[in-house]
C-alpha positions as semicolon CSV with decimal commas, in nm:
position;residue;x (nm);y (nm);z (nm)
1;X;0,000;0,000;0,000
2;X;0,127;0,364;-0,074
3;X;0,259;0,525;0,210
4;X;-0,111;0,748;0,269
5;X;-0,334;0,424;0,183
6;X;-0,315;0,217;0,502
7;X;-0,525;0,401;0,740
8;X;-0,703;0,601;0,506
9;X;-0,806;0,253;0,364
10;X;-0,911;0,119;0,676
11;X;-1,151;0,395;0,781
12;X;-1,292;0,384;0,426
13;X;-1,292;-0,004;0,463
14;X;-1,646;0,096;0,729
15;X;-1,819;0,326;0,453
16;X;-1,747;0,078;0,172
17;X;-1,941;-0,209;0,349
18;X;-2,316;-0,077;0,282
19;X;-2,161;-0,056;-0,109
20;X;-2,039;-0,351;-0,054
21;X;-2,425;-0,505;-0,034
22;X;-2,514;-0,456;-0,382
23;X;-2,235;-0,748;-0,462
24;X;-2,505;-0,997;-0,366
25;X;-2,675;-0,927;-0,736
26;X;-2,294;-1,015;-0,863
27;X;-2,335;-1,381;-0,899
28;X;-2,342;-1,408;-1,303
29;X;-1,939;-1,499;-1,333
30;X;-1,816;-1,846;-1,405
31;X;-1,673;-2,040;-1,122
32;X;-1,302;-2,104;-1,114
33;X;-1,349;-2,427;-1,218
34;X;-1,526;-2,345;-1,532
35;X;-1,272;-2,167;-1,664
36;X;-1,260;-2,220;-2,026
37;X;-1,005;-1,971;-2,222
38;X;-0,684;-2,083;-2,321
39;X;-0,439;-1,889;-2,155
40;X;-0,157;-2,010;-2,411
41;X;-0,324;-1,804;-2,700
42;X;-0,284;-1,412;-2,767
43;X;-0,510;-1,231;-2,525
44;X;-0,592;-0,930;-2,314
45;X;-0,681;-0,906;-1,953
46;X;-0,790;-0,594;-1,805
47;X;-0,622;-0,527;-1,459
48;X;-0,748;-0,210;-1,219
49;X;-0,562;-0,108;-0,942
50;X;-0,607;0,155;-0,664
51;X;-0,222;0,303;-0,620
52;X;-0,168;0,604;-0,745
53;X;0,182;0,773;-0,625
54;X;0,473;0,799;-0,890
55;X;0,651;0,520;-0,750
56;X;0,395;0,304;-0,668
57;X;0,272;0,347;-1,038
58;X;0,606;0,260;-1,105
59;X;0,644;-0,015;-0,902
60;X;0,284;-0,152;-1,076
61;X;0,404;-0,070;-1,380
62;X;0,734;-0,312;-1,306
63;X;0,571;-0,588;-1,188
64;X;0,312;-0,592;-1,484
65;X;0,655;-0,576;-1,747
66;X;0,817;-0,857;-1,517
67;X;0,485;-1,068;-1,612
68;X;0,448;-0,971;-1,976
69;X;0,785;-1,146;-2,032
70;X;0,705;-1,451;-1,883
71;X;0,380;-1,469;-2,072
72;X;0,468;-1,282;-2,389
73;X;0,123;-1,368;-2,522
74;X;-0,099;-1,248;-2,222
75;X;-0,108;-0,842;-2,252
76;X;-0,212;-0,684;-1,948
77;X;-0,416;-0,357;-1,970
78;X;-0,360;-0,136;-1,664
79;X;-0,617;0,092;-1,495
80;X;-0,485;0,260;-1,161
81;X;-0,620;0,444;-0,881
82;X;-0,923;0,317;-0,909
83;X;-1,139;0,317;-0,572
84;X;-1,333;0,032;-0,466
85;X;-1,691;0,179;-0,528
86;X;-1,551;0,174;-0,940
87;X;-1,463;-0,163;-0,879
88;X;-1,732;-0,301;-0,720
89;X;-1,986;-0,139;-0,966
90;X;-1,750;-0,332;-1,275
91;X;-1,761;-0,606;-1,089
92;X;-2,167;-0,599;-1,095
93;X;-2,182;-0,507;-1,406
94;X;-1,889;-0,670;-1,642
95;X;-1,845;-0,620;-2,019
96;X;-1,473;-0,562;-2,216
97;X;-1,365;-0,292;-2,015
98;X;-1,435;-0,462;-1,693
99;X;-1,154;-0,564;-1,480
100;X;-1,042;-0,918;-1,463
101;X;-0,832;-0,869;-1,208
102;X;-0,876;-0,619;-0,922
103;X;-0,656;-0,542;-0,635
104;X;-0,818;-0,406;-0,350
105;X;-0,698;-0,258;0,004
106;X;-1,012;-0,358;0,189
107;X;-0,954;-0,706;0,358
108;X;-1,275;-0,635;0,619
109;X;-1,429;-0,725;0,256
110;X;-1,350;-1,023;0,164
111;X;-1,634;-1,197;0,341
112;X;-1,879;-0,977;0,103
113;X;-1,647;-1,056;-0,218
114;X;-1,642;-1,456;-0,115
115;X;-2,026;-1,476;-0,004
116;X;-2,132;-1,267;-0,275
117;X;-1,988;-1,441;-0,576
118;X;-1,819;-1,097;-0,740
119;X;-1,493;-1,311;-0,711
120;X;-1,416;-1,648;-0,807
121;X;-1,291;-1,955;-0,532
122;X;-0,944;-1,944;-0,620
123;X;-0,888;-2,276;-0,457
124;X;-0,924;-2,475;-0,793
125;X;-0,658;-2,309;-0,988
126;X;-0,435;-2,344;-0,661
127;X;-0,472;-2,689;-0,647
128;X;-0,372;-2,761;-1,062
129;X;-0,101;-2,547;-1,015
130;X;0,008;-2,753;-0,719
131;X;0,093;-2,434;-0,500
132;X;-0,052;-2,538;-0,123
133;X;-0,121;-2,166;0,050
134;X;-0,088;-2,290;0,379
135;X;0,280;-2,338;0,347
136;X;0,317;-2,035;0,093
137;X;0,132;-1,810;0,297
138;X;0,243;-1,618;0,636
139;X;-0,072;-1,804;0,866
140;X;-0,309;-1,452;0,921
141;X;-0,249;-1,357;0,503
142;X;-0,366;-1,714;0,454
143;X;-0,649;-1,643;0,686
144;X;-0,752;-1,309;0,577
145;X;-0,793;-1,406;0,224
146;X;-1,056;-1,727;0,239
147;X;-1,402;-1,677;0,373
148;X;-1,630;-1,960;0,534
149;X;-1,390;-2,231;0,239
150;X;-1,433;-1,998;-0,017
151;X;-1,055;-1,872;-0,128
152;X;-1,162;-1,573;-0,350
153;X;-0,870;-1,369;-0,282
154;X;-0,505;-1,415;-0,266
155;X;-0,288;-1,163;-0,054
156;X;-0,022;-0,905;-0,302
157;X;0,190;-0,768;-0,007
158;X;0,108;-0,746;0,311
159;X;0,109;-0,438;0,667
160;X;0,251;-0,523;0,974
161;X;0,193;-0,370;1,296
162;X;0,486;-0,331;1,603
163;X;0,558;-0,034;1,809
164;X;0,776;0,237;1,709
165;X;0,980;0,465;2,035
166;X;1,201;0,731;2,076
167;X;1,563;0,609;2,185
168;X;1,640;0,970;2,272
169;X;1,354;1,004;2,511
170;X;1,414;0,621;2,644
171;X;1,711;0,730;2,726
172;X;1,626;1,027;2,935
173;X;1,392;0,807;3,131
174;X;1,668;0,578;3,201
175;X;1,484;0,290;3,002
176;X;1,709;0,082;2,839
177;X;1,481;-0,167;2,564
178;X;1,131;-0,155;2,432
179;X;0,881;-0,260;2,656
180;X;0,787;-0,666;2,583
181;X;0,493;-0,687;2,824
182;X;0,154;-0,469;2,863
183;X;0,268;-0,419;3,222
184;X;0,651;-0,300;3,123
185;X;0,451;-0,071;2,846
186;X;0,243;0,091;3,129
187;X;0,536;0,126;3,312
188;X;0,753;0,298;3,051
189;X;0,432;0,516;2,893
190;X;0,428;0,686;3,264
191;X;0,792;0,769;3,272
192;X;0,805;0,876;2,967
193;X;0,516;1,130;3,025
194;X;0,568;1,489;3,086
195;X;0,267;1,733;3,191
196;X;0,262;2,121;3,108
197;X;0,004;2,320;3,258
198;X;-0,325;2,142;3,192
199;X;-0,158;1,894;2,866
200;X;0,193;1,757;2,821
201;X;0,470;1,845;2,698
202;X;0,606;1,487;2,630
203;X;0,320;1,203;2,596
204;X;0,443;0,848;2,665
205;X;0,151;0,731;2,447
206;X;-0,145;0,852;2,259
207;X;-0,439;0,507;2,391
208;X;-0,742;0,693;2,285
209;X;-0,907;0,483;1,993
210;X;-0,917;0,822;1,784
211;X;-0,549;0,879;1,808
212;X;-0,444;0,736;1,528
213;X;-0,345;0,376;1,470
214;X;-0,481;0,262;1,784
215;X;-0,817;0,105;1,709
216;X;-0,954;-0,207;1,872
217;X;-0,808;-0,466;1,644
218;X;-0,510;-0,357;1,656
219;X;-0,461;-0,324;2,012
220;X;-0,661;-0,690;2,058
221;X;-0,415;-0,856;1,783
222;X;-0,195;-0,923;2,089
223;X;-0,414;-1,092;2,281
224;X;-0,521;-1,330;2,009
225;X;-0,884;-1,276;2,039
226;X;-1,131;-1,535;1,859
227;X;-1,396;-1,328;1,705
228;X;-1,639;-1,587;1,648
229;X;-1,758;-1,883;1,740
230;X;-1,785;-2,266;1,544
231;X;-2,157;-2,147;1,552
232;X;-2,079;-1,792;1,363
233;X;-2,163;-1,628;1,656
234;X;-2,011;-1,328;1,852
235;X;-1,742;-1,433;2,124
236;X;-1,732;-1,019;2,221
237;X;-1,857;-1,154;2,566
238;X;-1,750;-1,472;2,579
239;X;-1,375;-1,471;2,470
240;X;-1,173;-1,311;2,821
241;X;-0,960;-1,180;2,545
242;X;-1,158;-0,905;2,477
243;X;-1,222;-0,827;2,829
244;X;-0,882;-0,807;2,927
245;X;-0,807;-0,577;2,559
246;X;-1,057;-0,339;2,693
247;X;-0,940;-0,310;3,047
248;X;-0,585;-0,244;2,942
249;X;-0,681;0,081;2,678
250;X;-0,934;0,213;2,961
251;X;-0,654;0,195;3,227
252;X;-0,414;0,346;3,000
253;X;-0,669;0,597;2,971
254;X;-0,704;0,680;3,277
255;X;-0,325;0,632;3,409
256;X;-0,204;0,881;3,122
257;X;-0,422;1,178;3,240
258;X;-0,772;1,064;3,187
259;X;-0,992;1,075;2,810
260;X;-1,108;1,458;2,832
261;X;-0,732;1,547;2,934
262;X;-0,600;1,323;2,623
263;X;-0,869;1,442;2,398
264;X;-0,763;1,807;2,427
265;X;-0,403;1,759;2,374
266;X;-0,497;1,533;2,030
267;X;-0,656;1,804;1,977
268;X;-0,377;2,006;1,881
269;X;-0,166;1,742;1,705
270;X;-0,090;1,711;1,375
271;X;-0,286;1,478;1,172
272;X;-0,197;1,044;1,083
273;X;-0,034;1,180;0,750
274;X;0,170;1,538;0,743
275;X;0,506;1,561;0,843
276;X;0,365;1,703;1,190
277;X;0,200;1,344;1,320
278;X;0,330;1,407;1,653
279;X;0,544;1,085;1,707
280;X;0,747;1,263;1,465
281;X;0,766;1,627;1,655
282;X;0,848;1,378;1,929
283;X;0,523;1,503;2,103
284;X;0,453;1,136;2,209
285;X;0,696;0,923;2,248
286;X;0,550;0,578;2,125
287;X;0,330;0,483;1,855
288;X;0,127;0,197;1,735
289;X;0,188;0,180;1,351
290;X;0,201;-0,019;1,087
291;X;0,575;-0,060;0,873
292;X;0,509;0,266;0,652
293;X;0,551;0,467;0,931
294;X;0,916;0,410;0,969
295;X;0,995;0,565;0,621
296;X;0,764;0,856;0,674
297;X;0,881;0,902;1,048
298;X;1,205;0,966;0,893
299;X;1,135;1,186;0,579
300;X;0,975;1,445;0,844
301;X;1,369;1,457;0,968
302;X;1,303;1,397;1,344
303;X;1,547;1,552;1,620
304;X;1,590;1,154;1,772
305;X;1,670;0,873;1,725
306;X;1,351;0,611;1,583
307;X;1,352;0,256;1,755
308;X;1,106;-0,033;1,596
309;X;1,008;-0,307;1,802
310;X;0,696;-0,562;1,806
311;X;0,418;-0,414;2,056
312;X;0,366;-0,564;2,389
313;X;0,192;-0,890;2,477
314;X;-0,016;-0,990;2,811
315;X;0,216;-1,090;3,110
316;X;0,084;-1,469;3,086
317;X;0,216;-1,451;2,686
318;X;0,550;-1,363;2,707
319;X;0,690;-1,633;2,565
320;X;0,446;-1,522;2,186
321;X;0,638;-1,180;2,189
322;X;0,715;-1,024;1,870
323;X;0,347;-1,102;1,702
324;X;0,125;-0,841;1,534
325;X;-0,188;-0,743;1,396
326;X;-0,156;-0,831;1,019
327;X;-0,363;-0,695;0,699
328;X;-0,251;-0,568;0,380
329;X;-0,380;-0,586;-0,016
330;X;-0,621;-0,871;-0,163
331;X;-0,627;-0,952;-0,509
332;X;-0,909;-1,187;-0,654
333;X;-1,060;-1,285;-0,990
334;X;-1,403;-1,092;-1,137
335;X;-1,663;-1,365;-1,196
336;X;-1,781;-1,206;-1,486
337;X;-1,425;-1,227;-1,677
338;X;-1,428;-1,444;-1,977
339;X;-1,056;-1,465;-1,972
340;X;-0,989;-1,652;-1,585
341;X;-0,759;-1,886;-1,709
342;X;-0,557;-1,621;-1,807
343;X;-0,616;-1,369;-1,547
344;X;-0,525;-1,669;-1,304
345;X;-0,190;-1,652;-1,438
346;X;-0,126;-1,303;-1,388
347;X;-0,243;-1,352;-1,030
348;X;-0,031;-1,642;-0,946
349;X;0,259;-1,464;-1,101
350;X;0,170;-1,169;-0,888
351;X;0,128;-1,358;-0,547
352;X;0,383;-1,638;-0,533
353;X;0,683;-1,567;-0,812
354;X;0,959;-1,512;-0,490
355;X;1,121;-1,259;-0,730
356;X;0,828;-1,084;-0,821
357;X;0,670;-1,048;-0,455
358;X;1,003;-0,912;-0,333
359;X;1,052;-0,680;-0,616
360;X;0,706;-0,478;-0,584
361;X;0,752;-0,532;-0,172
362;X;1,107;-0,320;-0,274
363;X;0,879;-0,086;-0,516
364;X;0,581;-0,060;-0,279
365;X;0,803;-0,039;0,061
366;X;0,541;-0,305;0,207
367;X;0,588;-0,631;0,356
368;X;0,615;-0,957;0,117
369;X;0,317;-1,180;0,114
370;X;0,467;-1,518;0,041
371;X;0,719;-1,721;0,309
372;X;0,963;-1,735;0,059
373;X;0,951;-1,356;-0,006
374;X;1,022;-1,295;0,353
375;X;1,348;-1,470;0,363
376;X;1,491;-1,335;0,037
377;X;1,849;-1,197;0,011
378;X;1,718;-0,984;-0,263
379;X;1,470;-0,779;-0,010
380;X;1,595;-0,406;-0,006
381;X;1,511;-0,268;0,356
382;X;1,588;-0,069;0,644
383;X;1,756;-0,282;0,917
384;X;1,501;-0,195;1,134
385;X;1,245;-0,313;0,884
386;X;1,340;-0,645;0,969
387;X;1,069;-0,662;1,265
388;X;0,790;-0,627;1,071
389;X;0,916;-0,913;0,820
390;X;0,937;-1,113;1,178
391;X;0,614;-0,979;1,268
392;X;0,439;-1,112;0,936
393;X;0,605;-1,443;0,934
394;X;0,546;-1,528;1,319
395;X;0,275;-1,787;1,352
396;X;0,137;-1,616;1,623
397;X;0,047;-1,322;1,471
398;X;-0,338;-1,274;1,428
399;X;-0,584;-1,054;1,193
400;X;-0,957;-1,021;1,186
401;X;-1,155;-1,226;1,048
402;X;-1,377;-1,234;0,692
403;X;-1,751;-1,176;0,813
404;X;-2,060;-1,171;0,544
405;X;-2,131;-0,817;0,631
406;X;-1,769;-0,721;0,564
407;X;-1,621;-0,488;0,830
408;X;-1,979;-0,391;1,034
409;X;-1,848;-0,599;1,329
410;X;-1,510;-0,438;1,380
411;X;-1,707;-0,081;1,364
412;X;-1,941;-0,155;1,626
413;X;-1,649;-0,325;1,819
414;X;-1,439;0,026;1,787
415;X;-1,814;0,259;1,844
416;X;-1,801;0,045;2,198
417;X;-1,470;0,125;2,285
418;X;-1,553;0,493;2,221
419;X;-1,815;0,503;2,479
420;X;-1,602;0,308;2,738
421;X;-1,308;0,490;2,717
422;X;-1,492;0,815;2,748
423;X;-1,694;0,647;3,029
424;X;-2,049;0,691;2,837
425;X;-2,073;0,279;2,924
426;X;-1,939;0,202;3,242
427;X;-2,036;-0,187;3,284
428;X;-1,782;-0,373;3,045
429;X;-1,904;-0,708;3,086
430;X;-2,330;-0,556;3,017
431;X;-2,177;-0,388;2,754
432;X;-1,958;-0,693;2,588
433;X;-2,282;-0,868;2,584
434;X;-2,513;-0,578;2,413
435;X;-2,254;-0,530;2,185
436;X;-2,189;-0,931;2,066
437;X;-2,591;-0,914;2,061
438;X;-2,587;-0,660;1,822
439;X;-2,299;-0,800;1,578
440;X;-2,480;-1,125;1,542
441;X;-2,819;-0,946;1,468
442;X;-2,617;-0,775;1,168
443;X;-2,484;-1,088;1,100
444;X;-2,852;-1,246;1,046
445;X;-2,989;-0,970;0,850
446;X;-2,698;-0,958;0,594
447;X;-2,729;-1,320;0,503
């Protein structure tokens, strides 16, 4: 993802699920195995894309070349920054100018492109190929690309999420490493907290849900929640996971100068993008963030030092340190294409050529989607890049998962934490259960 797509992305992620609905009319497309073009003849596929920045154009623009050589008869038309509301009405609606490949940043989707039928179940043209994606895969890439069997996507680079510090400040506090436990991070988010009148003028750590990065699934990731049950049900209530997620931001909350106190001072930061995001100005001192951060931490020319570490797990998980929230960009195969033999092979060449993974990941500055990827010598990277590359391969690491109404569930997860942290819902365990209540009643009315 460009280096101003991964949050933007997410927040439009919520908006583009009502869209998102109109997919269930989408069913016209051939299934993947009813395929019937030959891919070995002269043809055109039609390819849309959502990147738009000169390099990541570029980088696009490489990876397409890289594919036209291997297939010299398979000519790939390219059609960038294209949102996902274009795409999903092609997708609808197909015809010669219709994509037969999209990329997409939304993975709350995927459970509305799988149910739906806008993309085709990749798994048959996995299988003849031979390629297995549970051992090509990092685990949660593999996960966040399938929905209830259905493997409609395929993951084309991946974002990591760890914890990025200021050595200079660490320093000054007389703390030594990055934190490894919630408790240690509490610890250190104190010290390294400096008041000024009524606001700061050092925060250890922004943990309102509005500041930034820090929204319920990413701070949950570390906890390794389980969203839902065998049944499809809600485990909001159920799952002490969630609990203890929710108990950690509100003490934070309150140990850091309380939510109206916090509020005001975010108030006056810069915003997630411009060169004045206050991890940068060194106005707070950590940051949840996912690995673009690092290379636009340092573009803004900060007067410290930048340290990168995985964020903090729960005491009793110690030993899973260095996991993450993972997401990152889905690519899939329109139902209505006439051409999915051949648009299958620029999507396997796309997801699990080693050389062509790592050279967009180089292009794109993300993280590679493949195991192989992640090991490669030829990976061009920031030492300290290396720990989301750990981050993404680490078994442990978790994402959310696919859900029929796309990413409803993870918005009325976040709207909860809102009122909790700000103390508008003061009964956590009442409110767990009102809120799992509600996600499965969304649930039942989307099928």
């Amino acid at each position: 993802m460009p280096t101003a797509v991964p949050g933007t992305a997410r927040k439009a992620a919520f908006a583009l699920t009502a869209s998102l609905a109109l997919l269930a009319t989408a069913c016209t497309g051939q299934s993947g195995s009813g395929a019937t073009d030959d891919a070995s003849k002269e043809t055109t596929i039609n390819f849309w894309h959502a990147w738009s920045a000169p390099n990541e154009v570029k980088a696009v623009k490489s990876l397409v070349a890289g594919f036209e050589k291997a297939h010299p008869n398979i000519h790939v038309n390219v059609v960038g920054n294209m949102t996902d509301d274009k795409i999903n009405q092609a997708l609808r609606t197909g015809g010669d100018r219709a994509p037969d490949v999209i990329s997409s940043f939304t993975t709350n989707n995927v459970g509305k492109f799988c149910s739906s039928g806008a993309l085709i179940d990749l798994n048959p043209f996995f299988e003849k190929a031979g390629i297995d994606p549970e051992t090509t895969f990092p685990k949660a890439m593999n996960e966040y690309t399938r929905f209830e069997g259905d493997r409609c996507t395929a993951p084309l680079l991946g974002d990591a999420y760890g914890l990025y510090y200021n050595k200079t400040a660490f320093r000054k506090a007389g703390i030594t490493a990055p934190p490894k436990t919630w408790s240690e991070f509490e610890t250190d988010a104190r010290k390294l907290t400096i008041a000024r009148g009524d606001g700061y003028q050092q925060l250890g750590f922004m943990p309102d849900y509005h500041g930034w990065e820090s929204t319920t699934e990413h701070y949950f990731a570390q906890f390794s929640p389980v969203y839902f049950g065998k049944d499809g049900k809600s485990r909001l209530a159920e799952d002490p996971a969630f609990e203890k997620g929710f108990t950690l931001q509100k003490r934070l909350v309150d140990e850091l100068g309380g939510f109206q106190k916090l509020e005001r001072f975010r108030a006056t930061l810069g915003d997630e993008w411009g060169p004045r995001h206050p991890f940068h100005t060194g106005q707070v001192a950590m940051q949840l963030d996912g690995e673009w951060r690092l290379g636009m931490a340092e573009e803004a020319k900060p007067k410290f030092e930048i340290g990168v570490a995985p964020l903090p797990v729960p005491d009793d998980q110690a030993d899973q340190y260095g996991k993450g929230y993972i997401t990152g960009t889905i690519t899939g195969i329109a139902a209505t294409s006439h051409k999915q033999n051949a648009a299958w092979e620029l999507v396997k060449y796309m997801t699990t050529d080693t050389d062509a993974v790592v050279g967009f990941a180089n292009g794109i500055h993300n993280v590679p989607s493949t195991l192989a990827a992640l090991k490669s010598p030829k990976l061009e990277y920031d030492p300290r890049f290396r720990t989301f590359l750990d981050i993404a391969a680490d078994p442990h690491s978790t994402t959310t998962p696919a859900s029929v109404n796309g990413g409803v569930y993870l918005v009325t997860i976040q709207q909860f934490g809102y009122d909790y942290e700000s103390g508008k819902v003061t009964d956590l365990k009442a409110g767990l259960r009102k809120t799992a209540a509600q996600i499965d009643t969304d649930i039942a009315q989307a099928k």
